[in-house]
Every structure is written in structure tokens, then in C-alpha cells.
DSSP file (Angstrom, degrees, kcal/mol; ACC not computed):
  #  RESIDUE AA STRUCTURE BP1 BP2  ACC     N-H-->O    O-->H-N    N-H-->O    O-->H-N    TCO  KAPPA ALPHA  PHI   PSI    X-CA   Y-CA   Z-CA
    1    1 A X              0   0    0      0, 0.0     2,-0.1     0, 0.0     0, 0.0   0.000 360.0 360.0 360.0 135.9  183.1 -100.5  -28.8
    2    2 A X        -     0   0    0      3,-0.0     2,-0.2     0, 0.0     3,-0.1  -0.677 360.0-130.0 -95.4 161.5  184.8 -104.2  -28.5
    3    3 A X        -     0   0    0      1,-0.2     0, 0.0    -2,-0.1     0, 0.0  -0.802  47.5 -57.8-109.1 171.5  186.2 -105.4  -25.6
    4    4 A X        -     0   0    0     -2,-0.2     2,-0.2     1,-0.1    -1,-0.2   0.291  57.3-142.9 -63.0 151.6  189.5 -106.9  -25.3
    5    5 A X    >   -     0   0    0      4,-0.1     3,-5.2    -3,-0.1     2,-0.4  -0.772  29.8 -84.7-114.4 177.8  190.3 -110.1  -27.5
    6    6 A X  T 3  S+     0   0    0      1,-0.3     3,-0.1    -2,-0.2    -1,-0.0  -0.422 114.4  33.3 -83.9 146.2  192.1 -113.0  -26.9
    7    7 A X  T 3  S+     0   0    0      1,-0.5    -1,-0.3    -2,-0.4    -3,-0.0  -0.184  91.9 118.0 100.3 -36.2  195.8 -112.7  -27.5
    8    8 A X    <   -     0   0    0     -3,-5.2    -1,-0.5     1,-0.0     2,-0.3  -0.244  63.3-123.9 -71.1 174.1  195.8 -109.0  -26.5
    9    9 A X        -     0   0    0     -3,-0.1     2,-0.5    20,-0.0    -4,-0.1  -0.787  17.6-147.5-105.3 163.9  197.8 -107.7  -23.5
   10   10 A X        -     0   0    0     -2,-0.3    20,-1.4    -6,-0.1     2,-0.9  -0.915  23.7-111.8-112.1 146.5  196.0 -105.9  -21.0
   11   11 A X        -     0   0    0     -2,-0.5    20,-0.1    18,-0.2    17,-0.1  -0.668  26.2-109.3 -26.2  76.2  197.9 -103.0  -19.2
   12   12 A X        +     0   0    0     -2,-0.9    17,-0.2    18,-0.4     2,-0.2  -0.061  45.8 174.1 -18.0 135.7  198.9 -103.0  -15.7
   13   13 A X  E     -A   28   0A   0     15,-0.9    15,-4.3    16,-0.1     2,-0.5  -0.789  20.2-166.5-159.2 150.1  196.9 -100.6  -13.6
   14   14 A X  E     -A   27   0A   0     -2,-0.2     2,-0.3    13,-0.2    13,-0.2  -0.975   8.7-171.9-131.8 132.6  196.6  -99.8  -10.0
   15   15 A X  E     -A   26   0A   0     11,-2.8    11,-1.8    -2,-0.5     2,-0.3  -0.776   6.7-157.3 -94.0 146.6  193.8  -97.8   -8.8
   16   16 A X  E     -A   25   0A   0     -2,-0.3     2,-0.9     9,-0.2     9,-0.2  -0.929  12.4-171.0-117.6 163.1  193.6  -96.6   -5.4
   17   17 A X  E     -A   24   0A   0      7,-1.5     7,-1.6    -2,-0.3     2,-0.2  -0.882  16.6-155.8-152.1  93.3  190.5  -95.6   -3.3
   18   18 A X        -     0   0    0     -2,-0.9     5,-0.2     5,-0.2     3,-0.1  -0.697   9.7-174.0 -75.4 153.3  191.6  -93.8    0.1
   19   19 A X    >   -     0   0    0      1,-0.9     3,-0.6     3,-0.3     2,-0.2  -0.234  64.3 -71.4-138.5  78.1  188.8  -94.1    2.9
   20   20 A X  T 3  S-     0   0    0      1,-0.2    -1,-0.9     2,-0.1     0, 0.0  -0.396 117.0 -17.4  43.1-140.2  190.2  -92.0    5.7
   21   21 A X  T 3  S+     0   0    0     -2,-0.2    31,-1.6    -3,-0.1    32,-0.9   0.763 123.1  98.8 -46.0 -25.2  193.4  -94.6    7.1
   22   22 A X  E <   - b   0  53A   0     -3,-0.6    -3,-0.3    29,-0.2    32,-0.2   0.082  60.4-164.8 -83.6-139.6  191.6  -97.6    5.0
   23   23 A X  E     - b   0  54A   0     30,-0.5    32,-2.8    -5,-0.2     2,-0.5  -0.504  16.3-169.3 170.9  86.5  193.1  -98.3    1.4
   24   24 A X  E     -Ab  17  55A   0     -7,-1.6    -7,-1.5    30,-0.1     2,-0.6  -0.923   8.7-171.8 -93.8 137.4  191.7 -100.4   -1.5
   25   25 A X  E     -Ab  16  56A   0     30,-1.9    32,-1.0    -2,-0.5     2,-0.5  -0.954   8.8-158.8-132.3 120.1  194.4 -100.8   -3.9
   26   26 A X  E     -Ab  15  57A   0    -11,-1.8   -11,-2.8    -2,-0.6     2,-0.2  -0.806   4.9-160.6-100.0 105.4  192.6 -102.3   -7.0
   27   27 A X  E     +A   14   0A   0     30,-2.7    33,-1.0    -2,-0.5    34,-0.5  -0.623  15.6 171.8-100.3 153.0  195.2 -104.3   -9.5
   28   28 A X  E     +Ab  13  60A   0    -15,-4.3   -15,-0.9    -2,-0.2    33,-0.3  -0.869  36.0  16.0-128.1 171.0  194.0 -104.9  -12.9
   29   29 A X  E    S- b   0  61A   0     31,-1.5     2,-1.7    -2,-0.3    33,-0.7  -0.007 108.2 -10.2  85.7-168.0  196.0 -106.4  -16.5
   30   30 A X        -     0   0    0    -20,-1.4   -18,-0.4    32,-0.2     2,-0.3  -0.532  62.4-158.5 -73.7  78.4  199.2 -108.2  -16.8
   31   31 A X        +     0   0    0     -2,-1.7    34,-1.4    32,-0.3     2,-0.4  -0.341  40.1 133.9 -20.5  94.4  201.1 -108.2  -13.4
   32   32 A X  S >> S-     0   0    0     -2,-0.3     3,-3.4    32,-0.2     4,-1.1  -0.996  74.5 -74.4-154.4 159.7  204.6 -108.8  -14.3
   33   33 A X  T 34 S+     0   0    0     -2,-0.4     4,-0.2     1,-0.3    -2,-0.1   0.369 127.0  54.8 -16.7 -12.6  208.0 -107.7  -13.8
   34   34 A X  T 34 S+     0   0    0     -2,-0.4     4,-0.4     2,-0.2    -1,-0.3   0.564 106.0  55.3-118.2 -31.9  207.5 -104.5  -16.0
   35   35 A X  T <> S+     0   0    0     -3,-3.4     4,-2.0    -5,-0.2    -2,-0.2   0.654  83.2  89.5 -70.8 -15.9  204.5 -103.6  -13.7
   36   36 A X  H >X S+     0   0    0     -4,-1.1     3,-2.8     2,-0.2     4,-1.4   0.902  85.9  50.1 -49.3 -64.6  206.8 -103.8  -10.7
   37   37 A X  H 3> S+     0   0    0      1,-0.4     4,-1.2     2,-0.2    -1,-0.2   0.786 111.8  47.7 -60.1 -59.5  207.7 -100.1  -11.0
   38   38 A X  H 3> S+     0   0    0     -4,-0.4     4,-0.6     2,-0.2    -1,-0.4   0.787 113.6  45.1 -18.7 -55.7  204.2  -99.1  -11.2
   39   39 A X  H XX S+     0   0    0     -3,-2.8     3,-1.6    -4,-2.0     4,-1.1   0.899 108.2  56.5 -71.7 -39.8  203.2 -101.0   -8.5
   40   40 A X  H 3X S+     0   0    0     -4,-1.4     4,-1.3     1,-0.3    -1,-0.2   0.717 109.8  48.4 -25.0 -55.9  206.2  -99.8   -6.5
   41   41 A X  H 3X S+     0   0    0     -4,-1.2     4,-0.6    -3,-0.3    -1,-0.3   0.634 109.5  56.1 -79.5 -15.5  204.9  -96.1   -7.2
   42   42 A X  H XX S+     0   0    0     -3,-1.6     4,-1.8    -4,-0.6     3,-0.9   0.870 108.7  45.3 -88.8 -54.7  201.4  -97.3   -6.1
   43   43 A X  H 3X S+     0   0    0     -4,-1.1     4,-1.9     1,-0.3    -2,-0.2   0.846 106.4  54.5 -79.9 -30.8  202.7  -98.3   -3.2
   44   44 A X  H 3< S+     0   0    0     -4,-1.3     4,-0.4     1,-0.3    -1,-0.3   0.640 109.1  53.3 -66.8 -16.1  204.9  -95.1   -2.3
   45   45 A X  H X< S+     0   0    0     -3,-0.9     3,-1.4    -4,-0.6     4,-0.5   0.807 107.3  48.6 -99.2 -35.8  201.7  -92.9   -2.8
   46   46 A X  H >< S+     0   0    0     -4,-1.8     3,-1.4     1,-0.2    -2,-0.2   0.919 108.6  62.0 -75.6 -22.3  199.6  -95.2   -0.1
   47   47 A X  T 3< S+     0   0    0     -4,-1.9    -1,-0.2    -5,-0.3    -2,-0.2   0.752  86.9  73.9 -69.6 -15.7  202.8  -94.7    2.2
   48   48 A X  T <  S+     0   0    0     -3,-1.4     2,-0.4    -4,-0.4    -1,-0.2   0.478  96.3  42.7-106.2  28.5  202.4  -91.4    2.3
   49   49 A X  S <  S-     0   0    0     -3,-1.4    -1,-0.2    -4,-0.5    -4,-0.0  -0.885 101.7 -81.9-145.9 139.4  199.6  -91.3    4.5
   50   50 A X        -     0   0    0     -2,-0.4     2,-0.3     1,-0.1    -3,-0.1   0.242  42.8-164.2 -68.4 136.5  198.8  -93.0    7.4
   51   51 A X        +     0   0    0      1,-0.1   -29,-0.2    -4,-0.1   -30,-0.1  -0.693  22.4 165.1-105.4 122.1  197.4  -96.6    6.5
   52   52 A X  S    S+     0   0    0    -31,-1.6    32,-1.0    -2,-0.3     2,-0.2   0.368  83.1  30.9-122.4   4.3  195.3  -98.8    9.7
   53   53 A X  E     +bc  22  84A   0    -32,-0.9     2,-0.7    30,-0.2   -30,-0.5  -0.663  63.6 177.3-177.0 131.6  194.1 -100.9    6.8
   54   54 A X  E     +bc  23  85A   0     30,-1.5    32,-2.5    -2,-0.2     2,-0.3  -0.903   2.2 174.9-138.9 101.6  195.1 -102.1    3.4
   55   55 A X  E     -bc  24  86A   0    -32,-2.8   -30,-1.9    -2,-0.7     2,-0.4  -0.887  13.6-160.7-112.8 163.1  193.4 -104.4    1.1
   56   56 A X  E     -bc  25  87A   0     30,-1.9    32,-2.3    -2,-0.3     2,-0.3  -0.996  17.1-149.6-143.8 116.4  194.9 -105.2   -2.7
   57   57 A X  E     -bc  26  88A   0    -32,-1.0   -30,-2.7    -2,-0.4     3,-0.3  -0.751  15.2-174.4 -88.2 134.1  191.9 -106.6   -4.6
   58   58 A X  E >   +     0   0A   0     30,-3.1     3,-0.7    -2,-0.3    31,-0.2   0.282  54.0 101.7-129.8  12.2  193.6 -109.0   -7.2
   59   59 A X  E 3  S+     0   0A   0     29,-0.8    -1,-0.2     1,-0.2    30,-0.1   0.767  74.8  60.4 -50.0 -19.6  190.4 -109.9   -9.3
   60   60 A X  E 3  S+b   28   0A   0    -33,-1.0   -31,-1.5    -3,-0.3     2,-0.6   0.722  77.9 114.6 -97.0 -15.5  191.3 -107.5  -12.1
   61   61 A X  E <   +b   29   0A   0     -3,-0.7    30,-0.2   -34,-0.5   -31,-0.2  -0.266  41.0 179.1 -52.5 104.8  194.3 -109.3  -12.7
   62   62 A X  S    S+     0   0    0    -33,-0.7   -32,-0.2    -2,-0.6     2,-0.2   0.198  74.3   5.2-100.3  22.7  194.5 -111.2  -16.2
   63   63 A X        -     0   0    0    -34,-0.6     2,-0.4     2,-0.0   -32,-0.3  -0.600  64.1-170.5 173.7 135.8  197.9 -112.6  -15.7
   64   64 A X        -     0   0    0     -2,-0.2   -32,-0.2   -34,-0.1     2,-0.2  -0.936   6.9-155.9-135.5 125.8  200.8 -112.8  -13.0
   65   65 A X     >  -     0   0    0    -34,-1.4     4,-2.3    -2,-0.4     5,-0.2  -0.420  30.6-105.8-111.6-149.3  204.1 -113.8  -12.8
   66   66 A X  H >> S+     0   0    0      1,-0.3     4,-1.5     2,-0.2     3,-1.2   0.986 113.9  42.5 -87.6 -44.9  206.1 -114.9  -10.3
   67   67 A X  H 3> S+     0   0    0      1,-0.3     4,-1.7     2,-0.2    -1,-0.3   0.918 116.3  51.4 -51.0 -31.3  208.4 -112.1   -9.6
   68   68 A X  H 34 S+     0   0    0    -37,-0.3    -1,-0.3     1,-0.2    -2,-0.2   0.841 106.5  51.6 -83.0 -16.0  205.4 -109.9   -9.8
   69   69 A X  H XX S+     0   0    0     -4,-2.3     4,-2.0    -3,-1.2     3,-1.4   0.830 110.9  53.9 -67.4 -37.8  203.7 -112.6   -7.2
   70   70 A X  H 3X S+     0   0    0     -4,-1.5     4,-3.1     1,-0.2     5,-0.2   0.890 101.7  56.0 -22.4 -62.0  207.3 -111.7   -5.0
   71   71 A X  H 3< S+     0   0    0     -4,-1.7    -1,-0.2     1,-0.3    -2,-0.1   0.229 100.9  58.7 -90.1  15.9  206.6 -107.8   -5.2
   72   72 A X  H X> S+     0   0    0     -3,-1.4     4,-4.5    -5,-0.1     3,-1.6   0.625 107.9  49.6-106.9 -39.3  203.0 -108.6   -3.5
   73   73 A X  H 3X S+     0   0    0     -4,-2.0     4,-1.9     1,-0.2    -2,-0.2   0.987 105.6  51.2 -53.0 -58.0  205.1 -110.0   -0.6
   74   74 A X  H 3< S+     0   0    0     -4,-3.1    -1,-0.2     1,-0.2     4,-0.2   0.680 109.8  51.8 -58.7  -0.7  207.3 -107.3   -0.2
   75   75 A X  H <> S+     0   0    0     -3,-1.6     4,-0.8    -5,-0.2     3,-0.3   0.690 111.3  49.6-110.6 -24.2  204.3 -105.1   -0.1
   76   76 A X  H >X S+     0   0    0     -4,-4.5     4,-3.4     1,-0.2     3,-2.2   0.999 110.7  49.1 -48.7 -68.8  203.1 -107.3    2.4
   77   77 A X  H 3< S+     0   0    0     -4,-1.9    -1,-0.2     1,-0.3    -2,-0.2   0.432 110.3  44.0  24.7 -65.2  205.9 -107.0    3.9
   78   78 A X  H 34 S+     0   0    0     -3,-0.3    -1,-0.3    -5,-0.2    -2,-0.1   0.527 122.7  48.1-106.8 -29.5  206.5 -103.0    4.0
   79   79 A X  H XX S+     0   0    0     -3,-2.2     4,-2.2    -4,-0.8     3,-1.3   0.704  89.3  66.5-104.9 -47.6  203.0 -103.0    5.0
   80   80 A X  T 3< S+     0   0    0     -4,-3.4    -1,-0.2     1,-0.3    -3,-0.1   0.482  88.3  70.1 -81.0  -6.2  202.0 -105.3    7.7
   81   81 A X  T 34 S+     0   0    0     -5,-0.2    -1,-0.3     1,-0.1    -2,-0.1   0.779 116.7  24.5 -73.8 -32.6  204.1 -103.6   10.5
   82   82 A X  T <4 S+     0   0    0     -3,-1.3     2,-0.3     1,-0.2    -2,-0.2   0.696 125.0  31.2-118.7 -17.2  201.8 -100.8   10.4
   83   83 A X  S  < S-     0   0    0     -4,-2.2    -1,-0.2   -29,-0.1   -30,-0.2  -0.989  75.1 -98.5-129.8 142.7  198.8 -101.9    9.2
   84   84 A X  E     -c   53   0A   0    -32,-1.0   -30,-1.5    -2,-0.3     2,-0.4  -0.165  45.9-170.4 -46.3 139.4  195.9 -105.0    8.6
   85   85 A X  E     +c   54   0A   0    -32,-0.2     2,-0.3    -5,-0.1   -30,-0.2  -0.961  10.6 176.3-146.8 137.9  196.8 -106.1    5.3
   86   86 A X  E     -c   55   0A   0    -32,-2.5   -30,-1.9    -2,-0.4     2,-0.5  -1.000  15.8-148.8-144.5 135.8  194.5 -108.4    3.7
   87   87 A X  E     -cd  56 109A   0     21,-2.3    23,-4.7    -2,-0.3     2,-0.6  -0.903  20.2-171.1-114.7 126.5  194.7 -109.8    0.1
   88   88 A X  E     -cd  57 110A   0    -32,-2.3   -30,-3.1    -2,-0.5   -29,-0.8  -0.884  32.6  -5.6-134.3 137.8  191.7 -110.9   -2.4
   89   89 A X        +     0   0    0     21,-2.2   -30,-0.2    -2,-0.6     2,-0.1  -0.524  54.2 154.9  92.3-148.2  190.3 -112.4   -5.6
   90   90 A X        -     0   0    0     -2,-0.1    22,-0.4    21,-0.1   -31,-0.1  -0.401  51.6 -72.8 108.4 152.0  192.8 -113.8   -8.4
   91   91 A X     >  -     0   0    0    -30,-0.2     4,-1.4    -2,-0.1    21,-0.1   0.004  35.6-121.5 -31.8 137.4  192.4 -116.4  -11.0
   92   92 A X  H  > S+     0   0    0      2,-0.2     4,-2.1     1,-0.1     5,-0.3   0.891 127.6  58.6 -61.0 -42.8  192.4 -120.4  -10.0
   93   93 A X  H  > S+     0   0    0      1,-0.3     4,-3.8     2,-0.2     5,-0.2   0.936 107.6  46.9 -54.8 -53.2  195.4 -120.2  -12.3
   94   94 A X  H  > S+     0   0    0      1,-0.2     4,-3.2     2,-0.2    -1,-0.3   0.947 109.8  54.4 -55.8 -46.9  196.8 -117.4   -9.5
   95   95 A X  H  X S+     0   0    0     -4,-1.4     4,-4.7     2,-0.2    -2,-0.2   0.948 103.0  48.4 -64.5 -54.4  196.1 -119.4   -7.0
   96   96 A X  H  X S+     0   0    0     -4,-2.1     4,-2.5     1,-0.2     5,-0.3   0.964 114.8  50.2 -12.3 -76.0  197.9 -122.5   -8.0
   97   97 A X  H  X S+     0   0    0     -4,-3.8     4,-0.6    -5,-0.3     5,-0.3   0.840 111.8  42.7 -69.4 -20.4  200.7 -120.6   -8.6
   98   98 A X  H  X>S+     0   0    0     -4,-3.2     5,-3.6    -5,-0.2     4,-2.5   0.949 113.4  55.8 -79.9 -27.8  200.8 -118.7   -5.4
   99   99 A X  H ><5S+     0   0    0     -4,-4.7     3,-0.6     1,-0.2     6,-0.2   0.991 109.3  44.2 -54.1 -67.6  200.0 -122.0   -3.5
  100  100 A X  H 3<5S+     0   0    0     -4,-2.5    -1,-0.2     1,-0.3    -2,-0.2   0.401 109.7  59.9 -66.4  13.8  203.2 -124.0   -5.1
  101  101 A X  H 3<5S-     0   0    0     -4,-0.6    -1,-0.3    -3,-0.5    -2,-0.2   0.550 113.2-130.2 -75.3 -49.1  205.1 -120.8   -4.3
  102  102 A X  T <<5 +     0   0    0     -4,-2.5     4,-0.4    -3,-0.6    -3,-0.2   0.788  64.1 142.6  97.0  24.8  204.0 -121.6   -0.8
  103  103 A X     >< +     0   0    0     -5,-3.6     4,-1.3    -6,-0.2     3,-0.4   0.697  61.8  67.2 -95.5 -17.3  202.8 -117.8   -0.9
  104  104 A X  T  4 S+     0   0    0     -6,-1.1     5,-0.4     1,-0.3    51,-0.2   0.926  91.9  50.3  18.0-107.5  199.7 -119.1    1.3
  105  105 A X  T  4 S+     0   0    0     -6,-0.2    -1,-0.3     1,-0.1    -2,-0.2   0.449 121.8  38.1 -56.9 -32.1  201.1 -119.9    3.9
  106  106 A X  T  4 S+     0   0    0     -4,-0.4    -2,-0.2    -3,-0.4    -3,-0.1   0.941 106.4  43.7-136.4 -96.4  202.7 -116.4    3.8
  107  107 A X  S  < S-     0   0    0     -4,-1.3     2,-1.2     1,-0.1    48,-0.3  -0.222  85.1-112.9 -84.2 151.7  200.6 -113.6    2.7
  108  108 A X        +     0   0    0    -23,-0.1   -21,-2.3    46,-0.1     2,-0.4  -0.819  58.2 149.7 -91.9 108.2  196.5 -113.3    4.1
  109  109 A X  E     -d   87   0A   0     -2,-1.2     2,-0.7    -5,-0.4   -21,-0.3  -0.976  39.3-154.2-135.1 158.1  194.6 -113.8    1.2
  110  110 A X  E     -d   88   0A   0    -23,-4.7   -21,-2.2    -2,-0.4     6,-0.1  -0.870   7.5-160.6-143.2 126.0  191.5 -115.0   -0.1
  111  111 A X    >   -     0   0    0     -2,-0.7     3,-1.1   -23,-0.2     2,-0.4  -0.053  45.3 -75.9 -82.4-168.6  190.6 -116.3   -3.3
  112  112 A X  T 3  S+     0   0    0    -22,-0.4    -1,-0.1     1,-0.3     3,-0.1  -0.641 117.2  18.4 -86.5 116.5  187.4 -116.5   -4.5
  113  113 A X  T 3  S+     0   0    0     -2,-0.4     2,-0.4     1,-0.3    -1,-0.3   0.629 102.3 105.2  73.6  27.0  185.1 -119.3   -3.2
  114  114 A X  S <  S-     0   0    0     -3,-1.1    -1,-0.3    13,-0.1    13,-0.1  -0.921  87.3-101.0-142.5 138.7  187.5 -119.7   -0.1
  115  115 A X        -     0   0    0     -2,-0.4     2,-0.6    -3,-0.1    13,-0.2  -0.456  40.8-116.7 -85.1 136.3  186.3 -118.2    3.4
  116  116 A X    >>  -     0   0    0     11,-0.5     3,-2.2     1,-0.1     4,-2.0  -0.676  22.8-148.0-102.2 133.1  188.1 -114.8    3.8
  117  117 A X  T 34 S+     0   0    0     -2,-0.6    36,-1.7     1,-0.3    -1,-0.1   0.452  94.1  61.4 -86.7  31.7  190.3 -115.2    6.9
  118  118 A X  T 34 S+     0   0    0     34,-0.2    -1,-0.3    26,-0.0    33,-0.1   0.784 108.0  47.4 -90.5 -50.3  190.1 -111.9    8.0
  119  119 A X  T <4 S+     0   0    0     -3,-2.2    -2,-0.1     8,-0.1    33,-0.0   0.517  78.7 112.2-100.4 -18.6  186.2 -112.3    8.4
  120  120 A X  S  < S-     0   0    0     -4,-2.0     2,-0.7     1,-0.1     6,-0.2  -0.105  80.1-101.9 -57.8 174.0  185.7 -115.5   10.1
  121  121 A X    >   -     0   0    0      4,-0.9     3,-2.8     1,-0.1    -1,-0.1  -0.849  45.2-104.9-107.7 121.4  184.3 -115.5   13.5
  122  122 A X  T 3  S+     0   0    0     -2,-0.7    -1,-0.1     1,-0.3     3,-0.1   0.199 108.5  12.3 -31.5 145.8  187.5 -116.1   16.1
  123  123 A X  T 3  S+     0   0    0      1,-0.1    -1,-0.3    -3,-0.1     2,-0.2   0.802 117.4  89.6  42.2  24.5  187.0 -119.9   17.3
  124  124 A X  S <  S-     0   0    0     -3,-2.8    -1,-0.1     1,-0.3     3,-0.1  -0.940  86.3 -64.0-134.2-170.8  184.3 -120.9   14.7
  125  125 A X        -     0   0    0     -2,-0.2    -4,-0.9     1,-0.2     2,-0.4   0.324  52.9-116.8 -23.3 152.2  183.9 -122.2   11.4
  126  126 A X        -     0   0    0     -6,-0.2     2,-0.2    -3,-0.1    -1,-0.2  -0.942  37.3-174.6-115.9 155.7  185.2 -120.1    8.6
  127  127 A X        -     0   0    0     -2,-0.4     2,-1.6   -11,-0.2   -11,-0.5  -0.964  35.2-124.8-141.8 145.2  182.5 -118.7    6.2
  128  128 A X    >   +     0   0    0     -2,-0.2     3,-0.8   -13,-0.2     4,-0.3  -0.706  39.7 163.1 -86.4  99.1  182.8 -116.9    3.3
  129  129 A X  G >   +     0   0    0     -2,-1.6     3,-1.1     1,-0.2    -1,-0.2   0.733  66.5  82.8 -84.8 -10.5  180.5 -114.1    4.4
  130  130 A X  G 3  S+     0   0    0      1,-0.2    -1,-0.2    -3,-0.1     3,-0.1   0.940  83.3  68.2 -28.6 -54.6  182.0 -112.1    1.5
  131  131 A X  G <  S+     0   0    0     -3,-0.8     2,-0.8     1,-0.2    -1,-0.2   0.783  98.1  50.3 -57.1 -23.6  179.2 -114.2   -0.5
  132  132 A X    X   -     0   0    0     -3,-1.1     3,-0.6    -4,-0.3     6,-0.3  -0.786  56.7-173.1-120.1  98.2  176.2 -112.3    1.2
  133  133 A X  T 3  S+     0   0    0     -2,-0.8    -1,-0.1     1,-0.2    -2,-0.1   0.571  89.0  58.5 -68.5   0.6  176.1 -108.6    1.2
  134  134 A X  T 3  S+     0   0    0      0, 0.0    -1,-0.2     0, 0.0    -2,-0.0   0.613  82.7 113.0-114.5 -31.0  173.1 -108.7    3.4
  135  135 A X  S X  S-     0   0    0     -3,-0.6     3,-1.4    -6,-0.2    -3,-0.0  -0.246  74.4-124.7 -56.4 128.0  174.8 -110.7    6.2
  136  136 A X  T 3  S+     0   0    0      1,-0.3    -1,-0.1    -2,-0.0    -3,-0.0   0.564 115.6  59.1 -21.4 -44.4  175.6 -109.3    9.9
  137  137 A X  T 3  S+     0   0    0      2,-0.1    -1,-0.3    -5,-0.1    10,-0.1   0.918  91.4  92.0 -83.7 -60.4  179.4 -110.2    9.3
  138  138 A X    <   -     0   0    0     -3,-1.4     2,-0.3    -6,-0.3    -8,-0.1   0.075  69.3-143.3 -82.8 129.5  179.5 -107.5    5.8
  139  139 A X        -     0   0    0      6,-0.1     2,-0.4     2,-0.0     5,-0.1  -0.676  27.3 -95.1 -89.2 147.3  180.5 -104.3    6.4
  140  140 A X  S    S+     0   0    0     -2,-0.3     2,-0.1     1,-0.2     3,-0.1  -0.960 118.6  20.9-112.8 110.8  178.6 -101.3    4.4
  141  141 A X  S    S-     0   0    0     -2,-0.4     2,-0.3     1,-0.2    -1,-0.2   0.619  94.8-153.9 -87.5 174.2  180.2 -100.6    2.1
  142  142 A X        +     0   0    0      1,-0.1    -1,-0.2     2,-0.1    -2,-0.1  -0.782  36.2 148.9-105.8 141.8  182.4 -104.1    1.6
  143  143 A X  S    S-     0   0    0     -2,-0.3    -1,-0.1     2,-0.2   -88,-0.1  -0.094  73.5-100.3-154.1  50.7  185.4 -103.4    0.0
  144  144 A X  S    S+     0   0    0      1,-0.1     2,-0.4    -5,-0.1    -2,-0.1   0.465  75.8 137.6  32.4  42.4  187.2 -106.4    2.1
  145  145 A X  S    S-     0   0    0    -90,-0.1    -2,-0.2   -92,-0.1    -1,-0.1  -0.924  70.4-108.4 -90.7 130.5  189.0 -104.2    4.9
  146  146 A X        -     0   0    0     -2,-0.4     2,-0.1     1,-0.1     6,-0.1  -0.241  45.6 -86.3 -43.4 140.0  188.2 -106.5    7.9
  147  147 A X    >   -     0   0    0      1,-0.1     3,-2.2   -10,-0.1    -1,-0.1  -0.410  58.4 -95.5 -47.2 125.2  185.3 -104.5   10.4
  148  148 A X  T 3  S+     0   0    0      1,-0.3    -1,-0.1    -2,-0.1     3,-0.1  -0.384 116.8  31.2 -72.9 132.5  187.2 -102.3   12.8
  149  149 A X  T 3  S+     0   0    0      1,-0.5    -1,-0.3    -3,-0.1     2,-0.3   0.117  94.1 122.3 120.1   4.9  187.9 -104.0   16.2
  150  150 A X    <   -     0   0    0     -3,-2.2    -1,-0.5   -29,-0.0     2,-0.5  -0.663  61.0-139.2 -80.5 123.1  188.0 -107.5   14.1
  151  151 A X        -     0   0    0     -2,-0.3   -29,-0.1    -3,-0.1    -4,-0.1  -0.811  19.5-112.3 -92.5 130.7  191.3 -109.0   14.7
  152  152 A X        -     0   0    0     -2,-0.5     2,-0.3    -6,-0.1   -34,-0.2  -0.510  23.1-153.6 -56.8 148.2  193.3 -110.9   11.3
  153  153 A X        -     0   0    0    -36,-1.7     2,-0.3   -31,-0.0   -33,-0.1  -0.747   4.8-149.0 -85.0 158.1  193.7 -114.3   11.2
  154  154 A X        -     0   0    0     -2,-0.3     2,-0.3   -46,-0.1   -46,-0.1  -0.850  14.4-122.4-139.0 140.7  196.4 -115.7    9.3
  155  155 A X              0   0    0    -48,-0.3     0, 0.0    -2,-0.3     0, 0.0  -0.629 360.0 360.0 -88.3 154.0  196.4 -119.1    7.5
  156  156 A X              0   0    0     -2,-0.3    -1,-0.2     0, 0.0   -51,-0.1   0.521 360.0 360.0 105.6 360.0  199.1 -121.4    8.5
């Protein structure tokens, strides 16, 4: 079986993986305007049960564009009143774009080499403890909802 070559499109999908109240909701393929609806329904299914933490893994993502970087705000957004919401992984390519968007400063997320600011320890250094599954700071199993009684930090 080949895997994908270059030129193809990949598919939007979003998987979700309840664990009691926490939430990974895992996006994969081309993110774009045409995925909104999908994601939209993705989100209406995690709304209907109650959510105390909500992480949207954005590693799987092979391409994003800017409205579809929009509809991750608005799920912030929708989200963050009732729940931790923490966003992770993505493309330098992603990152860029969400940076000169100025979606930063805005949403909590953490790319990939970048200390997740959910995880740091209040009033020190940030570390990516992400990097070490063996470490005090990683919760078992990590799927990057912050450790319960762990407050977010927010960049900015």
C-alpha cells in the first residue's frame, strides 16, 4: 500500500477521543474553508457533553488556511468560557501564519519545540516537558490536557 504522494489532497478529519469531561479533538488533512462544516459538526458533538478540558491536536494537519485558522478561534472562543482549552502541534509553515495573524497572542497554543504554556511551572522557566514522557510534569497518559488542579497560562 503507498502512502500519500506529493500533489495529493489529504481529507479533512476530526477524530475525537472523550476521557470522562477531558476532550482530544485530533485534526488531520487539508483544514480549509470546506472543512469548516465538518469541524463545526465536530465541535457540536463535543458540546454535547460536559467539557472541563479541551485540547485540539493540530499535528495531523497538512495544510491550513486562514479562514480555517479563524474557525479555530471561534472554537476557542465557544469553548473557553466553560472549559481549559489548550491548542498543539502544527507545521512551522502554521505557525508563521498563525503568528502574522497575530493568533498567538490570542489562542493558547504550542507548537512543536516551543514550551507548552499550559505546563510550565507558575513563576518559573517555561519547559517543554511535553519532550520527556518520563518527567514528573507528564501526565499518564499525555494527550496535552493540562494536569488537573494546574492553572493555564496564556501567552501575551
Amino acid at each position: 500500500m503507498e502512502g500519500p504522494k506529493a500533489g495529493d489532497r489529504m481529507p479533512f478529519r476530526a477524530l475525537i477521543d472523550h476521557t470522562g469531561d477531558r476532550v482530544l479533538l485530533a485534526l488531520s488533512g487539508e483544514f480549509t474553508l470546506e472543512a469548516g462544516q465538518q469541524f463545526e459538526a465536530a465541535l457540536d458533538e463535543i458540546g454535547r457533553a460536559p467539557v472541563t478540558d479541551l485540547i485540539v491536536d493540530l499535528s495531523g494537519i497538512t495544510f491550513v488556511d486562514s479562514t480555517a485558522a479563524f474557525l479555530l478561534l471561534e472554537a476557542y472562543k465557544r469553548f473557553s468560557p466553560r472549559a481549559t482549552v489548550m491548542f498543539e502541534g502544527g507545521s512551522a509553515e502554521m505557525q508563521r501564519m498563525f503568528e502574522s495573524a497575530g493568533l498567538t497572542a490570542v489562542l493558547p497554543i504550542a507548537f512543536p519545540g516551543v514550551a507548552h504554556p499550559s505546563t510550565a511551572p507558575a513563576g518559573g522557566t517555561d519547559h517543554d516537558w511535553t519532550a520527556n514522557p518520563t518527567h514528573p510534569h507528564h501526565g499518564v497518559p499525555y494527550i496535552g490536557i493540562p494536569r488537573p488542579g494546574m492553572p493555564p497560562r496564556h501567552r501575551g
